[in-house]
N, C-alpha and C positions, 0 to 999 in steps of 0.2 A: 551832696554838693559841698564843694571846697569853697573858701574864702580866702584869697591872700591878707595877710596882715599888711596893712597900706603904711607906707612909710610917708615921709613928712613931703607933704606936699606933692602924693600923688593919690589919685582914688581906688576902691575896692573896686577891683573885677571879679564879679562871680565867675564862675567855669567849671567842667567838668574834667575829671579827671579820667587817665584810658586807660582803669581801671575801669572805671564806672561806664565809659562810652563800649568796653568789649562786651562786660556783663549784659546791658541795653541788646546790643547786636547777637549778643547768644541767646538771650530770651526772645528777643524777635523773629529769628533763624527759626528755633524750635516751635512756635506758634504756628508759622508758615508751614512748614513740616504736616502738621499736624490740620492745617486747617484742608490740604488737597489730601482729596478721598484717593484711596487707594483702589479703591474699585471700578476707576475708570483707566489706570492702566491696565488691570488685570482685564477688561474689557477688551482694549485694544489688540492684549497679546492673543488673546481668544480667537479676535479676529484675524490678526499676524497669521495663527495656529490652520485657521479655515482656510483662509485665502491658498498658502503654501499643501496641505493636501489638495482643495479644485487644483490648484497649480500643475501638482505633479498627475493626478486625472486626466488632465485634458492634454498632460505634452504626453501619457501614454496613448492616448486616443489618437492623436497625431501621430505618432509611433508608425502605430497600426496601418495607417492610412499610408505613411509614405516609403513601410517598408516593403509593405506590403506581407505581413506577418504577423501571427496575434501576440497582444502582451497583457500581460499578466500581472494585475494586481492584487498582492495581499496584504491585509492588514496585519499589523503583530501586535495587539493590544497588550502584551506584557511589556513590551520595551517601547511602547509609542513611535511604533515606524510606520513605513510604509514601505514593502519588498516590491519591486519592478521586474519583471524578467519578458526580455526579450524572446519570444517562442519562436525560434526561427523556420522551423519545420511545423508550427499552429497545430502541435499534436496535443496541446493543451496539459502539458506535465511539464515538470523540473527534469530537461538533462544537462548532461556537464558540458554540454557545446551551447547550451543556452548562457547569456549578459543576464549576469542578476546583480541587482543595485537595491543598499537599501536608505532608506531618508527619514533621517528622525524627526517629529514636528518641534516644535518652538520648543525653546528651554523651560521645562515646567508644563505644557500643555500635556493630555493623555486623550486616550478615547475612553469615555466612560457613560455608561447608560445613564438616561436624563428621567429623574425623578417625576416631569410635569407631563410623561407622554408622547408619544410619537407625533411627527409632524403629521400626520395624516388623521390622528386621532389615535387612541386606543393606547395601552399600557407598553412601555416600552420594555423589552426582556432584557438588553443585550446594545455595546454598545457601535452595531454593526450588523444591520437586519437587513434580507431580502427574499423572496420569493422561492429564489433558487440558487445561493450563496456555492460557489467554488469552491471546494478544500483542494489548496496544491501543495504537496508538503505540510501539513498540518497548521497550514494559516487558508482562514477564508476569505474570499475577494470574487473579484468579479474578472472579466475576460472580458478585450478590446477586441474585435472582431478587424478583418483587413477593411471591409465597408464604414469605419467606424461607431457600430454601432455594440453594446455591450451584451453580455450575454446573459443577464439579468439586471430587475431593478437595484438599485443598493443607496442603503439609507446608512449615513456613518456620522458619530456624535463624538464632538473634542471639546473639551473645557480644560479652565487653566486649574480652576478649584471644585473638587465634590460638593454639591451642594448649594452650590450658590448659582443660583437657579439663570439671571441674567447673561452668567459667563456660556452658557452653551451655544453651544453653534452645530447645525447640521448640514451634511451634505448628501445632496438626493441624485441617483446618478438617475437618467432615464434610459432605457433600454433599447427601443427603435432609435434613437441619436446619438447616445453617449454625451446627451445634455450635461452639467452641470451645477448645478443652482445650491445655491448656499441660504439658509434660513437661521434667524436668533429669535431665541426667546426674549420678548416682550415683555412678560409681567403675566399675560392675559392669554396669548396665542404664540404660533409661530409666527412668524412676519418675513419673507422672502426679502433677501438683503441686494441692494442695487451695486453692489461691489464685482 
């Protein structure tokens, strides 16, 4: 803190100087910074991450329904997408008359098998399990049926960071409906998310 030297017949004003008032504001800046957890963004993009694959699930499940035509999704767990193709003739293959689209998840998010175990129980392999998983083109997935129902079950697991157990998020497709429901780990369980 500064002091003016008081001239005759006026008094000392203490004050600070905006040297001293930036420095204050950069150490308070940085404290803030530091005091919100970074791990309640990386939560949210997680969710961001789920949300936009159910997303694209259910408008190919719709697809199916209104084109009356199967579509086809695969996962591409090397590059975090998700490949859509419209199967217009529902021969259940890749031809070059078929719409194929592909949708990368969030910036940062992957599908990556979940350390704490499958939402149903039991050790998870892989991070994209089902019953009777599709290879079309050498990506697995599942098949929209015209009734909208799917053609197996399918469990699909996205996090933004390995390892950090809270960030996961699964999606359970269900097979007679082509349901699908989104589940986060809790700490303790899966916990079915109202989103």
């Amino acid at each position: 803190m500064r002091f003016r030297v008081a001239r005759q017949g006026q008094q000392e004003r203490p004050g600070f100087s905006l040297i001293e008032m930036m420095i204050v504001m950069t150490l308070l800046a940085i404290l803030a910074t530091m005091a919100i957890p970074k791990s309640r963004t990386s939560r949210y993009r997680a969710d961001a991450a789920a949300l936009l694959a159910r997303t694209l699930l259910q408008q190919a499940q719709r697809n199916a329904i209104t084109r009356q035509s199967n579509v086809i999704i695969s996962i591409d767990t090397t590059y975090s997408r998700i490949r859509i193709v419209e199967d217009n003739n529902s021969n259940d293959t890749l031809d070059v008359t078929d719409r194929v689209s592909f949708r990368r998840l969030e910036e940062g998010a992957r599908f990556a098998t979940p350390p704490m175990g499958r939402v149903g129980g039991g050790a998870a392999t892989a991070p994209i399990l089902g019953s009777a998983l599709r290879t079309v083109s050498g990506l697995p997935g599942v098949i929209f049926r015209r009734d909208g129902s799917a053609s197996t079950d399918l469990e699909l697991y996205v996090t933004m960071r390995l390892g950090v157990a809270d960030e996961y998020r699964a999606l359970l497709v269900a097979p007679a409906t082509g349901r699908v429901d989104i589940y986060k780990w809790t700490g303790t369980t899966w916990a079915r998310s109202t989103q």
